[in-house]
C-alpha positions as CSV (number, residue, x, y, z in Angstrom):
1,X,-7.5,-7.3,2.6
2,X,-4.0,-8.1,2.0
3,X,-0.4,-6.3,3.2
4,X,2.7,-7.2,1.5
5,X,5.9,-5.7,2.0
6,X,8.7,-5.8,-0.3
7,X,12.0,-5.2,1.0
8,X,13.7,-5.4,-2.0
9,X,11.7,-2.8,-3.7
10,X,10.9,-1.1,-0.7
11,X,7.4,-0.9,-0.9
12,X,4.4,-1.5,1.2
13,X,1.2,-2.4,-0.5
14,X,-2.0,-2.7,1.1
15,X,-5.1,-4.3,-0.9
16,X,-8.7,-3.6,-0.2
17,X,-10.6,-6.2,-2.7
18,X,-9.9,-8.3,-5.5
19,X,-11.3,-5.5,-7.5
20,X,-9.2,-5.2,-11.4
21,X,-7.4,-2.3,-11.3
22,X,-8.1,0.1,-13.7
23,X,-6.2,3.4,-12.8
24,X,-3.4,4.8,-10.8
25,X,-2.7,7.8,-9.1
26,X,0.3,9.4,-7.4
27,X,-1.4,11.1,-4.9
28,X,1.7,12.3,-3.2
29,X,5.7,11.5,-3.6
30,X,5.8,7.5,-3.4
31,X,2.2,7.0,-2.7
32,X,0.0,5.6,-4.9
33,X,-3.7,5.2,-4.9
34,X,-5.1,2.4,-7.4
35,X,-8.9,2.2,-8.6
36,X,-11.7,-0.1,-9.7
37,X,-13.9,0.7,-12.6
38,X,-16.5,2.4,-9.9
39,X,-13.6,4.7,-9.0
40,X,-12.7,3.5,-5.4
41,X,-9.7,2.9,-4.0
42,X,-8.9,-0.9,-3.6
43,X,-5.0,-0.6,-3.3
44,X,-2.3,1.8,-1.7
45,X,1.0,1.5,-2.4
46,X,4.1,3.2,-0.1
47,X,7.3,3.5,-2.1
48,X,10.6,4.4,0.1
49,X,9.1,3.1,3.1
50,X,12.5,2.6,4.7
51,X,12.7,6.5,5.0
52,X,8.9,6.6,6.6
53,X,9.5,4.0,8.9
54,X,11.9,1.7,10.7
55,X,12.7,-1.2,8.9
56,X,12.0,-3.0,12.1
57,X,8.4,-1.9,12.8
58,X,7.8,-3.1,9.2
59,X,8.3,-6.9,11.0
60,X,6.4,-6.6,14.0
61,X,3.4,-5.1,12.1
62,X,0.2,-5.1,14.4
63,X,-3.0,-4.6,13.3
64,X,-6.3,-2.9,15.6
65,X,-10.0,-3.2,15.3
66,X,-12.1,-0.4,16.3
């Protein structure tokens, strides 16, 4: 799994697998879901994350297990 977070673009992407991509879905306004061929979800993608959440909770990300 892998989190990136573009400040530039201001966009937060999460990716489950290495999976290709093979369609996209804009679920809701600035969140995107993306698919494998098996039609799971192996990425999310948060557009205007600046207006969901502080810019500075975006650097001190911390991440559970449960």
């Amino acid at each position: 799994m892998k989190l990136g977070v573009d400040e530039q673009a201001d966009a937060l992407y999460l990716r489950l697998d290495d999976s290709p991509i093979v369609e996209s879905e804009e679920v809701q306004p600035g969140i995107i879901l993306d698919f494998n061929e098996d039609n799971q979800v192996v990425g999310v993608e948060i557009l205007g994350v600046r207006s969901r959440v502080p810019l500075a909770a975006l650097r001190s990300l911390q991440f559970e297990s449960v």
